[in-house]
C-alpha positions in Angstrom: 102.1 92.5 100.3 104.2 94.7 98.8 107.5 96.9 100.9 107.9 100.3 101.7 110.8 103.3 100.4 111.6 105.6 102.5 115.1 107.0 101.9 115.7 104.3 99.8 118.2 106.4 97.3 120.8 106.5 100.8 120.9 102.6 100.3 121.5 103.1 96.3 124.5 104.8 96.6 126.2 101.3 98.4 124.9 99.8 95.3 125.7 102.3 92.5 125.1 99.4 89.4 121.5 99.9 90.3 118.8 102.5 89.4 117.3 104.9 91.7 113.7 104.5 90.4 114.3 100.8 89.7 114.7 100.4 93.3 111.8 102.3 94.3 109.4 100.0 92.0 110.9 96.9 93.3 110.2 98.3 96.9 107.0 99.2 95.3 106.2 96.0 94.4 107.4 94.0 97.8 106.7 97.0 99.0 108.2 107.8 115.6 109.1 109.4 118.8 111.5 112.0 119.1 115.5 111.2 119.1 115.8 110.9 123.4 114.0 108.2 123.1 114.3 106.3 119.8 116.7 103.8 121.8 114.6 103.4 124.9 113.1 99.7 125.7 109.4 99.3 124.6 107.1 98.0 127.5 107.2 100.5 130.5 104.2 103.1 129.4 100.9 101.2 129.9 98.7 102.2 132.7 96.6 99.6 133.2 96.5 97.7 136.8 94.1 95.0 135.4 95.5 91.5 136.4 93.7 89.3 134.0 95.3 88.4 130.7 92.9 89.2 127.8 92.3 86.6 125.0 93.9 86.3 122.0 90.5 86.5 120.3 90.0 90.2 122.0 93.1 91.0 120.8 92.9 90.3 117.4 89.0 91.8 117.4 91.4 95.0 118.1 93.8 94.7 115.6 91.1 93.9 112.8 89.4 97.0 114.0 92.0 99.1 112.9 92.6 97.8 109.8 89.1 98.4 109.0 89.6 101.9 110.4 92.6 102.6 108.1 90.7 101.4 105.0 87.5 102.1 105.6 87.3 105.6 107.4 87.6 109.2 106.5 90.5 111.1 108.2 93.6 113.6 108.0 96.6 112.5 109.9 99.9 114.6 110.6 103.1 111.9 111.5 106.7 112.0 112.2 108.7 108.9 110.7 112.0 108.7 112.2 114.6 105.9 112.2 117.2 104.7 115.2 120.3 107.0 113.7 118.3 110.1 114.4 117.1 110.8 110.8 113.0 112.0 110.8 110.6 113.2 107.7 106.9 114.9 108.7 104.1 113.9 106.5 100.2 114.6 105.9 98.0 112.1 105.0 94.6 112.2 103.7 92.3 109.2 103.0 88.5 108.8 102.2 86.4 105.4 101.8 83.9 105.6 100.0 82.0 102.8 98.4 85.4 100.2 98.3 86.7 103.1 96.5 90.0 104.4 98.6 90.9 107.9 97.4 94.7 109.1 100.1 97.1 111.3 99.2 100.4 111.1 101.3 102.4 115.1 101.5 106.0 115.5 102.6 106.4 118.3 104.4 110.3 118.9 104.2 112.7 118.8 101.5 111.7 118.7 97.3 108.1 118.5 97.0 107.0 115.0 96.6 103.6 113.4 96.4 102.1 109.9 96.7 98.1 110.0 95.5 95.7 106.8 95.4 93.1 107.1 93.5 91.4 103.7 93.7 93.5 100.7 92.6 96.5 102.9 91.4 99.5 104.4 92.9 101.3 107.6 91.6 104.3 108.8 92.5 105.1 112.9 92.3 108.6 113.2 92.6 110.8 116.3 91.2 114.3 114.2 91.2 112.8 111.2 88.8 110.1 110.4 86.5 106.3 110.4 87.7 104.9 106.3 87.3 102.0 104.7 88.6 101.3 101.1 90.1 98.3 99.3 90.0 98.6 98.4 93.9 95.5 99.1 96.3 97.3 101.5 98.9 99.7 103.8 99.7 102.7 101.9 101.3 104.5 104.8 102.7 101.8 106.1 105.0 101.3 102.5 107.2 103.5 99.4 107.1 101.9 96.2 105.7 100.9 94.9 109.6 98.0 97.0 109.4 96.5 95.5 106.5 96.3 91.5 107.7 94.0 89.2 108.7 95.3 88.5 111.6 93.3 85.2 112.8 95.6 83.5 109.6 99.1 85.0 111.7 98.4 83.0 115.1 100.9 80.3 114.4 103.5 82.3 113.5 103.1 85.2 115.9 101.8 86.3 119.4 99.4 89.3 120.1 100.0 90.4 123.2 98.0 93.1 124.7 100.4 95.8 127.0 97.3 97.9 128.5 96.4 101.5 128.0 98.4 104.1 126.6 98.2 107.3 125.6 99.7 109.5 123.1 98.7 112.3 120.6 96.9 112.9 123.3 94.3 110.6 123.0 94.1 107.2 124.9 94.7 104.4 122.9 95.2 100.4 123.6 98.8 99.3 123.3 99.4 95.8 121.6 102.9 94.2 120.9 103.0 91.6 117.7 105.8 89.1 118.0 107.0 86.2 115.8 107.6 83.1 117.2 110.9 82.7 115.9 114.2 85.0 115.8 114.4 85.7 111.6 112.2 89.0 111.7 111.6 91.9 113.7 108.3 92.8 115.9 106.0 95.4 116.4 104.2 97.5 118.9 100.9 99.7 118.0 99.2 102.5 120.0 95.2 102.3 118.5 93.3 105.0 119.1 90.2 104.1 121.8 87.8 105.9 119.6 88.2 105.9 116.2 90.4 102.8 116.5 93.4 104.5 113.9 97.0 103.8 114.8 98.3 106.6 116.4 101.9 105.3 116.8 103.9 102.3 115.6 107.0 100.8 116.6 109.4 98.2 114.7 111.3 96.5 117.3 114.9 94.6 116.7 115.6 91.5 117.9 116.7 93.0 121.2 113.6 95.1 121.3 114.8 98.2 120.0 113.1 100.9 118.2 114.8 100.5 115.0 112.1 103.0 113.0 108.5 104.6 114.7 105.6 106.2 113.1 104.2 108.7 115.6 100.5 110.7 114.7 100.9 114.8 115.6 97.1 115.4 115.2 94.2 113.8 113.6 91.5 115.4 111.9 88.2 114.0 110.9 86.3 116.6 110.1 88.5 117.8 106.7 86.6 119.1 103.2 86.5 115.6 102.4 84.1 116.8 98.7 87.1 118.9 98.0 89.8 116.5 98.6 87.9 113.8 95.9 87.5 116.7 93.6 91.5 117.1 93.7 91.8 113.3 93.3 89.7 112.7 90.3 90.9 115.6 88.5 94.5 115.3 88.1 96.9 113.8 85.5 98.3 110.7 86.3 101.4 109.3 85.0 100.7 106.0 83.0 101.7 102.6 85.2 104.6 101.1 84.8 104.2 98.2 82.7 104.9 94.4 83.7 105.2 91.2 82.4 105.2 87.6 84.0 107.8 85.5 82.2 107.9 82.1 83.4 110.6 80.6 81.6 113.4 82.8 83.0 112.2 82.9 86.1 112.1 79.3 86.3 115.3 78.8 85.8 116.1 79.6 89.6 114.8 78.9 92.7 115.1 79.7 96.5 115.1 76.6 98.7 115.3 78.5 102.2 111.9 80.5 103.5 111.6 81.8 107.1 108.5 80.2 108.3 104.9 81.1 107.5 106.9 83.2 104.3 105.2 82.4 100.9 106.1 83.1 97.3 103.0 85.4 96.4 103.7 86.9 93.0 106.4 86.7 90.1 107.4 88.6 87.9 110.1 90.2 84.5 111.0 93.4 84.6 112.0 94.8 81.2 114.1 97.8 82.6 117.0 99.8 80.7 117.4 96.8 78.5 117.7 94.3 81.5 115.8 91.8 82.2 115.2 91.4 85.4 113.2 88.0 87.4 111.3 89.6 90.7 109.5 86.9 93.0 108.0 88.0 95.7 107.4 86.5 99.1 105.6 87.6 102.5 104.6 86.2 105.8 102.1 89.1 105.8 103.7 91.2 108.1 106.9 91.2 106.7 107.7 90.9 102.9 111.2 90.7 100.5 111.8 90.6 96.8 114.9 87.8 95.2 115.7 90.2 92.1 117.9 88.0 89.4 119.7 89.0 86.4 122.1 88.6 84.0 125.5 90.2 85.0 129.4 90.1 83.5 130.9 91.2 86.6 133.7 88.9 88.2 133.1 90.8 91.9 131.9 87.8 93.9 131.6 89.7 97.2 128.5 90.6 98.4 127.3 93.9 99.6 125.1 94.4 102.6 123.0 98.0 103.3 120.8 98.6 105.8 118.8 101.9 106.1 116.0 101.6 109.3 114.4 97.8 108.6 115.1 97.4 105.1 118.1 95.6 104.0 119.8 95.0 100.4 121.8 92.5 99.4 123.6 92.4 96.3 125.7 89.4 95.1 126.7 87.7 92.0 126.8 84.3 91.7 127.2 81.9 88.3 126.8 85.0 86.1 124.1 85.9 87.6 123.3 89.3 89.9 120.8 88.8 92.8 119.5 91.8 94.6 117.1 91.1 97.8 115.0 94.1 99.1 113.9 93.2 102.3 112.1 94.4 105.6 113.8 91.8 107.5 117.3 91.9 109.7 120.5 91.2 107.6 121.0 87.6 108.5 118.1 86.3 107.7 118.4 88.0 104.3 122.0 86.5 104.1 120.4 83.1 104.9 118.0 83.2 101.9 120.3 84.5 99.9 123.1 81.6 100.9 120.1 79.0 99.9 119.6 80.4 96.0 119.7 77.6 93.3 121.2 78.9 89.9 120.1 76.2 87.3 
């Protein structure tokens, strides 16, 4: 699982010693309505009078329907992101399956022209301010969050699918599911799937106290876009070469985190050889929800730790035994505090 970006340079400037596009390929690699009601209660929309409660097996049959949808299906979407303090960006979002070959291509429609495009198992990033670089990663992380990707029969024990009724939004009529953990050390979810073509149409990330903390909303859906035209545009640009990295077990050994929220695995390590730092990345996910424990070597004698939060993602930079640790994370502050409080320097 890997962690999303947006606005991620807002959080940089609370932590000036690191890079901007550092940041963005750690998130890389880990990883809405309108403002009247961004701070609204979820739960009081569905229509549905039915009194008997569905199974969680039905549920989940929805859910993994829309993940094939997302990966699987040919479509053009048109979304609003927007966060609790008001702050929105509009996109458009192309995507075509064909043959377990995923071609997207994520637009943003305001501000400096920037461009995500996948062309099968690699990830480009167009971006005036910085450098264009590529990741070998499977999909583009900024149009969906990671919860539509899962298997979701493997989540039972650490969340609950709970499905609200019918919805609708877009104007199309949709099924309305809340996803929520069993425990109180990440946030929750609630998703509006489209009836037909079984696409999420809207997605919410819910605090602990059930507030919208960030929202994906779909404008309009199109599925009848020049979809020969759109692969031809694909498969004929230049791509930036992907940013090479290197597993070095030795230093990364030589720490270790002995706290993990539960159902949260260590899924993939890694040495970033950036600037002339080195830098240890592991990274760990439930599935839904996924942080990176950044290490290196740092001469600062600044022992206090600095906290940022932008929408769900928090970063937490501290030094500790002349060491710096960074945690990028799609999870609420104190649970990142927590694994950062339980970090072995050997």
């Amino acid at each position: 699982m890997i962690i999303n970006f947006f606005k991620i340079d807002r959080i940089v400037l609370c932590l000036k010693h690191i890079k901007t596009v550092f940041i963005v390929i750690l998130c890389a690699l880990s990883f809405y309505a309108f403002p009247a009601s961004i701070n609204k209660e979820v739960g009081k929309e569905p229509t549905s009078t039915s009194t008997k409660k569905p199974s969680a097996d039905s549920v989940i049959t929805i859910l993994s329907n829309m993940k094939n949808a997302v990966l699987n299906s040919d479509y053009q979407i048109y979304f609003v992101q927007q966060e609790a303090n008001g702050y929105s960006s509009t996109f458009q979002y192309r995507h075509l399956g064909v043959n377990n070959q995923n071609y997207a291509n994520l637009l943003y429609l305001e501000g400096a022209p920037k461009e995500i495009i996948l062309n099968k198992d690699t990830v480009s990033y167009f971006q005036p301010e910085s450098e264009s670089f590529s990741l070998a990663i499977n999909h583009i992380i900024e149009a969906f969050p990671d919860i539509v990707y899962n298997d979701f029969n493997k989540l039972n024990q650490y969340y609950d699918f709970v499905l609200l009724g019918k919805a609708r939004t877009a104007n199309r009529s949709s099924q309305l599911v809340r996803v929520i953990p069993k425990d109180k050390d990440r946030y929750n979810y609630v998703l509006w799937i489209d009836d037909k073509n079984n696409l999420p149409l809207r997605i919410d990330l819910l605090d602990l106290n059930s507030k919208i903390i960030k929202q994906m909303k779909v404008l309009a859906t199109n599925l009848d876009f020049d979809k020969n035209s759109f692969k031809n545009y694909i498969e004929d640009r230049d791509y930036p070469i992907i940013v090479p990295i290197d597993k070095d077990k030795q230093q990364i050994n030589s720490w270790q985190v002995n706290w993990l929220p539960r159902g949260f695995k260590e899924i993939s390590t890694y040495n970033l050889d950036f600037e002339k730092s080195n830098i240890d990345t592991r990274i760990f996910s439930d599935g839904i929800f996924s942080f990176t424990v950044n290490v290196s070597k740092s001469s600062s004698n600044d022992k206090s730790a600095h906290v940022a939060t932008q929408g769900e993602r928090t970063i937490y930079s501290v030094n500790m035994d002349n060491m710096n640790i960074v945690i990028i994370g799609d999870l609420p502050p104190e649970t990142i505090e927590r694994i950062a409080d339980s970090i072995n320097i050997k």
